[in-house]
PLY file of the C-alpha trace (Angstrom):
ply
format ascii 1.0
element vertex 46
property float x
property float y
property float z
element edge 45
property int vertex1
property int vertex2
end_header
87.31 77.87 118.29
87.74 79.60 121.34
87.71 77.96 124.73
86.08 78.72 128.41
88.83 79.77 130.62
91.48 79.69 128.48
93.90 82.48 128.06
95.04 84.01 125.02
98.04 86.46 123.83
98.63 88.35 120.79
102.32 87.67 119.34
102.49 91.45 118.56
101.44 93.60 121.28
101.35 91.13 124.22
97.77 91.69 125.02
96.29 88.82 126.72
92.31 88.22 127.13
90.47 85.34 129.64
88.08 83.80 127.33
84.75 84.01 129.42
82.20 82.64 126.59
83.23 79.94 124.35
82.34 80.13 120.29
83.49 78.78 117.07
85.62 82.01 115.89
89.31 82.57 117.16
89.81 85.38 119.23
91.68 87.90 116.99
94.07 90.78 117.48
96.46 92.57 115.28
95.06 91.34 112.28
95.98 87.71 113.72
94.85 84.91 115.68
95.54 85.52 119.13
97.49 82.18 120.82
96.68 79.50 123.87
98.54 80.01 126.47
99.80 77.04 128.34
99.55 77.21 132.10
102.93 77.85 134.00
104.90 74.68 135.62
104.59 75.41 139.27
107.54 74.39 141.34
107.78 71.07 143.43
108.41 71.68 147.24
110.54 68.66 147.82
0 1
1 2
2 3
3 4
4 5
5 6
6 7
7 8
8 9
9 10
10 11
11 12
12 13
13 14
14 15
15 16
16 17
17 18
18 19
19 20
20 21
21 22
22 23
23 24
24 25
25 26
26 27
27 28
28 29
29 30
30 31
31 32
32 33
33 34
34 35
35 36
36 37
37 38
38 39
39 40
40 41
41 42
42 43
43 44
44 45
């Protein structure tokens, strides 16, 4: 299932999409589901 404003990026050509409408297939490319990807750590200002 893909999720609202989630990001996703194919393993194989490093395209990445900004899901914008959520549904029940996964987003696919290369023949493959594409994967979540996790938001960045930001760094602490000490």
């Amino acid at each position: 299932m893909s999720q609202l404003g989630k990001r996703y990026r194919c393993q194989e050509c490093n395209t990445e999409i900004l899901c914008t409408k959520a549904g029940d297939g996964a987003p696919l490319c290369c023949d493959k589901e594409m994967e979540v990807q996790e938001p960045k750590p930001i760094a602490s200002s000490d």
